[in-house]
BASE-396019 format. One line per 3 residues: for each residue x negated, y negated, z of C-alpha. Coordinates in pm, 1 decimal, always signed. Layout:
BASE-396019
X,Y,Z  ...
***
This chain:
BASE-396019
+2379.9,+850.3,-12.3  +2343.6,+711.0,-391.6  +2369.2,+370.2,-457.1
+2383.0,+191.1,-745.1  +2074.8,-46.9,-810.7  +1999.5,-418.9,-805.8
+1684.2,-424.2,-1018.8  +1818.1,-321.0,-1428.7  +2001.6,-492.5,-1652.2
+2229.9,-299.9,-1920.6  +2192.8,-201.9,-2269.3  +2382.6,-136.5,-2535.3
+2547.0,+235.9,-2600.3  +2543.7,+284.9,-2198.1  +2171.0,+281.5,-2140.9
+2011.5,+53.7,-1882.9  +1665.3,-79.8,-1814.4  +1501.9,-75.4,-1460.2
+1294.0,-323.9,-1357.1  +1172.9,-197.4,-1089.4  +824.2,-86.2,-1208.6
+611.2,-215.4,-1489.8  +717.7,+68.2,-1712.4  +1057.5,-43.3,-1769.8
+1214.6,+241.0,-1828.1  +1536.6,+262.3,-2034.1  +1750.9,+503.3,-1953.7
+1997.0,+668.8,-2141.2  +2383.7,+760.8,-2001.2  +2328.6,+1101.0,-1745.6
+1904.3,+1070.3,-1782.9  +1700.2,+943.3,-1486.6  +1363.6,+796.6,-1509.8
+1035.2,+909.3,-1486.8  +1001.6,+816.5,-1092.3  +1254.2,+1120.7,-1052.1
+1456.9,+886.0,-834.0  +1633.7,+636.8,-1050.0  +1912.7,+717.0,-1272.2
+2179.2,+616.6,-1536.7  +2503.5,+703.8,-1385.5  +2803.0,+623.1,-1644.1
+2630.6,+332.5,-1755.8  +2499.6,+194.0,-1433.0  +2163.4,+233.0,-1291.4
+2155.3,+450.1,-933.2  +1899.5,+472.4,-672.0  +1930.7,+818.7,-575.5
+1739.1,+863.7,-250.0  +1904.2,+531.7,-109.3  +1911.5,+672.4,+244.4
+1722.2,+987.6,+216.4  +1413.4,+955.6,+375.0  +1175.1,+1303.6,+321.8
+877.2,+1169.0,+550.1  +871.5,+964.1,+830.3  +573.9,+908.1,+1091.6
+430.9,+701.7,+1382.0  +69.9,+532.0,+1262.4  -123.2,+273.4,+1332.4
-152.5,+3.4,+1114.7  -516.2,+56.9,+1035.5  -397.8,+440.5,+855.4
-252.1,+183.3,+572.7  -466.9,+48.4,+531.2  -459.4,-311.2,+723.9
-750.5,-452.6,+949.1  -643.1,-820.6,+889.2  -250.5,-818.7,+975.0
-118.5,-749.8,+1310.8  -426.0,-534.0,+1458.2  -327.8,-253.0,+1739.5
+50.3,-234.7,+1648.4  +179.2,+56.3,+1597.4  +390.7,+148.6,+1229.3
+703.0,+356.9,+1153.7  +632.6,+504.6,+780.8  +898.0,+604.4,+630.4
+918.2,+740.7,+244.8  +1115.8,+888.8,-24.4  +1028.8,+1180.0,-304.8
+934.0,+1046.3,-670.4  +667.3,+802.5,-781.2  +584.6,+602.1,-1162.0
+261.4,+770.4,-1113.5  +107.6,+1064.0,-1221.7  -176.5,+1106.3,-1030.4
-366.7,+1415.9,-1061.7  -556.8,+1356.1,-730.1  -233.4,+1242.3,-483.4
-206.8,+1357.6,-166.9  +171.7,+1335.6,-107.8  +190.8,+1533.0,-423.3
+506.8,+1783.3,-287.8  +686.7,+1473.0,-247.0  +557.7,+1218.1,-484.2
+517.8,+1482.6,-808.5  +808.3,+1737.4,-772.4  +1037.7,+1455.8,-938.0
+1274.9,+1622.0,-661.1  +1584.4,+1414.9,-525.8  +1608.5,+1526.0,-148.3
+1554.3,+1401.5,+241.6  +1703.5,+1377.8,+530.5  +2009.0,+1170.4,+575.7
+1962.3,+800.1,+720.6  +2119.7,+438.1,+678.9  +1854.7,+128.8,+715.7
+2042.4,+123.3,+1093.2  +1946.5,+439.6,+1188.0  +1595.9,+379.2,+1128.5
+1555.2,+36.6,+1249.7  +1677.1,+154.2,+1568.7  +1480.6,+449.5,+1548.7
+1172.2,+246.0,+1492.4  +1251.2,+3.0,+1798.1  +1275.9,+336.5,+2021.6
+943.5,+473.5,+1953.5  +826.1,+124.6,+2049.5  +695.5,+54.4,+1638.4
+613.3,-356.1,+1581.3  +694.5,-283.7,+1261.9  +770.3,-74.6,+930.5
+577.4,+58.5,+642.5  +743.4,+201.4,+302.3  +439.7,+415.1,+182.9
+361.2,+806.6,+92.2  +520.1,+738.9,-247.4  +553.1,+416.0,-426.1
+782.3,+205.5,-234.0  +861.6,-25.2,-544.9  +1083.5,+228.1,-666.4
+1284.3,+244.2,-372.6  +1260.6,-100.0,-334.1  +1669.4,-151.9,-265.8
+1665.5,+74.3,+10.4  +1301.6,-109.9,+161.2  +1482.7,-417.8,+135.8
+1817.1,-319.2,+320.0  +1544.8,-141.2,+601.9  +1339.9,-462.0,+570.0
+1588.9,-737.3,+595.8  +1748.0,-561.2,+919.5  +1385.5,-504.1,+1097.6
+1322.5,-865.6,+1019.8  +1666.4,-956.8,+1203.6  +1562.9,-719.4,+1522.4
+1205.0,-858.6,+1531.8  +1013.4,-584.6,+1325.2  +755.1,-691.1,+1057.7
+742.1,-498.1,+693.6  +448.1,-344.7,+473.2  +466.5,-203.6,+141.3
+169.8,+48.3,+56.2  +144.6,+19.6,-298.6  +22.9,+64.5,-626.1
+109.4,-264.6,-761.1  +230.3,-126.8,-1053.9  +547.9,-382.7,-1063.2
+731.6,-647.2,-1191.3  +823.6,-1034.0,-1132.0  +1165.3,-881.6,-1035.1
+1038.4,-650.0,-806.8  +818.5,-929.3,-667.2  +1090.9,-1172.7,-604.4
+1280.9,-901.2,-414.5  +945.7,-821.2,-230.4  +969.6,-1210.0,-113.5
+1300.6,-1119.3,+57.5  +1163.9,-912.0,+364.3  +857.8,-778.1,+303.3
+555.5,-941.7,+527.6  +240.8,-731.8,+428.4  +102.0,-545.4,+115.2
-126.1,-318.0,+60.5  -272.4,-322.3,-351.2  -418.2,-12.2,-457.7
-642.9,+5.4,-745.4  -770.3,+375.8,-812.4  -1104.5,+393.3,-931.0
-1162.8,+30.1,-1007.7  -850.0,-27.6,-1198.4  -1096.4,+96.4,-1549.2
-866.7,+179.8,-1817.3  -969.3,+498.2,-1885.4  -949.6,+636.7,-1568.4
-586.9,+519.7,-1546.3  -459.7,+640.8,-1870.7  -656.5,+1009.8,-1801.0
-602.2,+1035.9,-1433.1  -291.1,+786.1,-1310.4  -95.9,+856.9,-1644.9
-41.1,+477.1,-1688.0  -197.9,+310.7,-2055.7  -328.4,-22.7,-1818.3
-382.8,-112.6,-1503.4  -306.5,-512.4,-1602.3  +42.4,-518.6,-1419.3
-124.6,-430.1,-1132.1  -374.4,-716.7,-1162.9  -69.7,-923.5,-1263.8
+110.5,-813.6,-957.9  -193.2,-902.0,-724.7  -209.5,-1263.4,-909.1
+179.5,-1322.9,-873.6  +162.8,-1237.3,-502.2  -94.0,-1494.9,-458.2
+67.1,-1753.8,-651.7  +426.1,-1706.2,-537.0  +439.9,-1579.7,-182.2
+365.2,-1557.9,+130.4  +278.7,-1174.0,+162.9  -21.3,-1085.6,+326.1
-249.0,-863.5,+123.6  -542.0,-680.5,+102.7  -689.3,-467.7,-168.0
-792.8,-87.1,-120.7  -943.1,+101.0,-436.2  -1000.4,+463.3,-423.7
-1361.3,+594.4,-548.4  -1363.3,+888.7,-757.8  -1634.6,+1056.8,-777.0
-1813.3,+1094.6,-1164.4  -1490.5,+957.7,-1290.2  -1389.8,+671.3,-1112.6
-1683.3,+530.2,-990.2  -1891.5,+265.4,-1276.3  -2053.3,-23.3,-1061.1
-1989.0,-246.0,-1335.6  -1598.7,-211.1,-1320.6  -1647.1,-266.5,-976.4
-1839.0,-559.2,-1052.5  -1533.0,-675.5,-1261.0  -1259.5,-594.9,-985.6
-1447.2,-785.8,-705.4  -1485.7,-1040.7,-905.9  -1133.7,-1072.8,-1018.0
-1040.9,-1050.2,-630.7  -1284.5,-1342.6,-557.2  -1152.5,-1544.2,-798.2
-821.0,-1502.4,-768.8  -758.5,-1436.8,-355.9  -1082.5,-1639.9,-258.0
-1386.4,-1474.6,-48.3  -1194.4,-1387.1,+230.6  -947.7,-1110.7,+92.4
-982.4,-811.8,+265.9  -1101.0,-500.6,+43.9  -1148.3,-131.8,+130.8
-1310.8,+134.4,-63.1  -1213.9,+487.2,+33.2  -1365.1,+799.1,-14.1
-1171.0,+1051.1,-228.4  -1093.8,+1402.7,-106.3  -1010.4,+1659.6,-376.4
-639.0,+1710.5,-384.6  -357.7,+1856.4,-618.2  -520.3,+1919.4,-967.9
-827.7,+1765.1,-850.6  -969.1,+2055.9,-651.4  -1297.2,+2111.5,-835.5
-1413.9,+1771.4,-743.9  -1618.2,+1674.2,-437.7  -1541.9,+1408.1,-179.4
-1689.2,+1084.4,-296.9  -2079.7,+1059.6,-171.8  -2128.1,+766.6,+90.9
-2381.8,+637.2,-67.3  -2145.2,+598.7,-384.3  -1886.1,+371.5,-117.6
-2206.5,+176.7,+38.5  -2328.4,+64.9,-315.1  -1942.8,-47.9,-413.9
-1961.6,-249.4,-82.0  -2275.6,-379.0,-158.3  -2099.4,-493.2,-502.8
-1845.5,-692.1,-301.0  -2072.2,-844.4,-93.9  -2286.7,-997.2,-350.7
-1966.5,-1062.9,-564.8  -1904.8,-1321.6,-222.9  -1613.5,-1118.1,-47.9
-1702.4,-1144.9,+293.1  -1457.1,-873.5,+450.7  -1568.3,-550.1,+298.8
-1472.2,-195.7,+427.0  -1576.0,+152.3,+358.2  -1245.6,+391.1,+448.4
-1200.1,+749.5,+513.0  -1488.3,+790.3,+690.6  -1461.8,+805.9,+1040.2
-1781.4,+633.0,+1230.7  -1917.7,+430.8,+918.3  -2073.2,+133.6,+1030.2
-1865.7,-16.4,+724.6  -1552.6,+57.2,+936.4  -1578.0,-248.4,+1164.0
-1513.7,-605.5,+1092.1  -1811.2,-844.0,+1109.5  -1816.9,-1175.8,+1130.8
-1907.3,-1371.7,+801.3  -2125.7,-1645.5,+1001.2  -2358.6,-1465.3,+1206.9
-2263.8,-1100.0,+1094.7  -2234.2,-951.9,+1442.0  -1924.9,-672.1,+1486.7
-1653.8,-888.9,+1614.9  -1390.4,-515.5,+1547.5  -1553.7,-197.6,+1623.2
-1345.0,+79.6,+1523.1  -1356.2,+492.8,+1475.1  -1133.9,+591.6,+1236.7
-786.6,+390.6,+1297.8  -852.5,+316.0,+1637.9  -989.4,-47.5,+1790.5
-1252.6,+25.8,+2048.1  -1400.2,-312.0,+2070.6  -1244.8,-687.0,+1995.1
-1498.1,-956.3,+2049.3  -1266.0,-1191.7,+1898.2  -1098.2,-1506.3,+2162.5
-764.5,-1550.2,+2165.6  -738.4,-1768.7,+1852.8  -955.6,-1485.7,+1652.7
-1237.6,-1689.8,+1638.8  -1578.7,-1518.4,+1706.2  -1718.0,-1481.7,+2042.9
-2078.9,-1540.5,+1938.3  -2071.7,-1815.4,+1723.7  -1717.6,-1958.9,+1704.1
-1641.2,-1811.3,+1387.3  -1250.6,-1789.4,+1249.5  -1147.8,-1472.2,+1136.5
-903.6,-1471.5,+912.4  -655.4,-1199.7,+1063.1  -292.0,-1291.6,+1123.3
-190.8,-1234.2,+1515.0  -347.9,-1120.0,+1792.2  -455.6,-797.1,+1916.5
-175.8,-590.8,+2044.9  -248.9,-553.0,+2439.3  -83.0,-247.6,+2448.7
-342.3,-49.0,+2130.2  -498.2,+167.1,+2419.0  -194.6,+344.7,+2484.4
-109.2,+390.2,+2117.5  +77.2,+734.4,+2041.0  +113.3,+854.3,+1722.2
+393.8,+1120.3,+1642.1  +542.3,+1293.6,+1350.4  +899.0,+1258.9,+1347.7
+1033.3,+1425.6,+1032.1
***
């Protein structure tokens, strides 16, 4: 189910450049790209999972993750193989690092229905980089939109303006994930990318030029990936460029692919990086992947009561009225819709 691409322009001698990612890869006649998934095809550029999905699941939106955008709905994730990362630490790694082209056999109809008949609100591209499927997101995304679905990317943010401006077309949520606090040298020895800037850039030009809800998620890596002071320098980057309010989650790292000799990141190592935040002025700080932190709930900025109390991905108390305002003090939250009624009864399923 190849197709050929919308993001490259041609070259000379029959190679092409995607724009896709910030690595701009240009790709010579019969070579594909380092994603895995992308491909020069007599000249033209191909998207060769377009229609194979290799993962697809029922979540809730809080596994993304999102406290601030749609609360209690429940998610269809779907995902391809490949990724323009390299990280040493991912946990899709069989599908993401395998640079393998293969799935199971869908068009953007098939799973917008499918996603309607589990009773999903919406649809996530995630478990590899979605920006290098983008076409395929977008001709899911565009067709939820038109049956009433919403659409999240879970991202790196390792993109373009190109990518961005396709983004605008259907996509209604992102999630922007740093990796160890964006420092340089982490990137370059653990992500296999010289710079995180792009992704910086990416975070600025979806502030500046759309209307994409975001929120910002870094991963803590224990010894490695963990300087306060590069913290310092991301939360302050987020307050001065998204404003206090941006949501931002640190999670705790679990040792994973070539990883394995490293320990899950301490708690205390999460609680000082929140403590970071909240002194850099962001006033909607979480600690993630750890199930029962009292950093898991949403408090209110006025009166700092828990207005959300959560375990894990699930909502088990919303002191929040009907316009999201705080029941103790009056306080608006800023989280876009309500609370789904139905979050009680959430099921979550794997489908393929």
């Amino acid at each position: 189910m190849q197709k050929e691409a919308i993001l490259y322009e041609r070259l000379p001698n029959h190679k092409v450049r995607c724009l896709a990612c910030a690595r701009y890869c240009e790709i010579g006649d019969g070579q594909i790209g380092l994603c895995g998934i992308r491909g020069n095809k007599d000249g033209k550029l191909v998207l060769y999972v377009h229609g194979k999905v290799a993962a697809a699941h029922i979540d809730p939106i809080e596994k993304k993750p999102v406290t601030h955008y749609r609360p209690g709905t429940n998610i269809f994730s779907i995902g391809t193989t490949g990724c323009n990362w390299l990280c040493k630490y991912c946990i899709n790694f069989d599908l993401s690092q395998r640079r393998k082209i293969e799935g199971v056999d869908h068009t953007p109809e098939d799973l917008v229905n499918m996603a309607l008949n589990y009773g999903c609100h919406g649809m996530a591209y995630t478990y590899n980089e979605p920006s290098i499927f983008i076409e395929f997101a977008r001709d899911c995304g565009i067709l939820a939109k038109e049956r009433g679905l919403f659409n999240i990317f879970v991202s790196n943010g390792y993109s373009t303006p190109e990518a961005i401006g396709m983004m605008k077309e259907f996509l209604d949520c992102i999630t922007i994930d740093f990796k160890g606090n964006g420092e340089q040298n982490f990137v370059r020895k653990y992500v296999g990318i010289p710079s995180s800037q792009p992704v910086f850039d990416t975070v600025m030009q979806l502030q500046s030029l759309t209307d994409i809800h975001v929120e910002i998620t870094d991963l803590i890596v224990p010894g490695v990936g963990d300087d306060l002071e590069h913290a310092k320098k991301l939360c302050k980057f987020v307050y001065d460029t998204c404003g206090p309010e941006m949501p931002i989650h640190f999670l705790q790292f679990h040792p994973s692919y070539k990883m394995m000799e490293f320990e899950p990141t301490p708690i205390k190592t999460l609680e000082n990086h929140y403590d970071v935040a909240r002194k850099e002025g962001l006033k909607y700080v979480y600690v993630g992947n750890v199930p029962g932190h009292k950093y898991e709930h949403t408090y209110c900025s006025e009166c700092n009561k828990v207005v959300i109390r959560r375990y894990n991905f699930e909502i088990l108390k919303w002191d929040l009225d009907d316009d999201n305002k705080c029941k103790f003090c009056g306080n608006k939250i800023p989280i876009i819709g309500k609370l789904d009624k139905n979050y009680k009864e959430r099921k979550f399923e794997f489908v393929f």
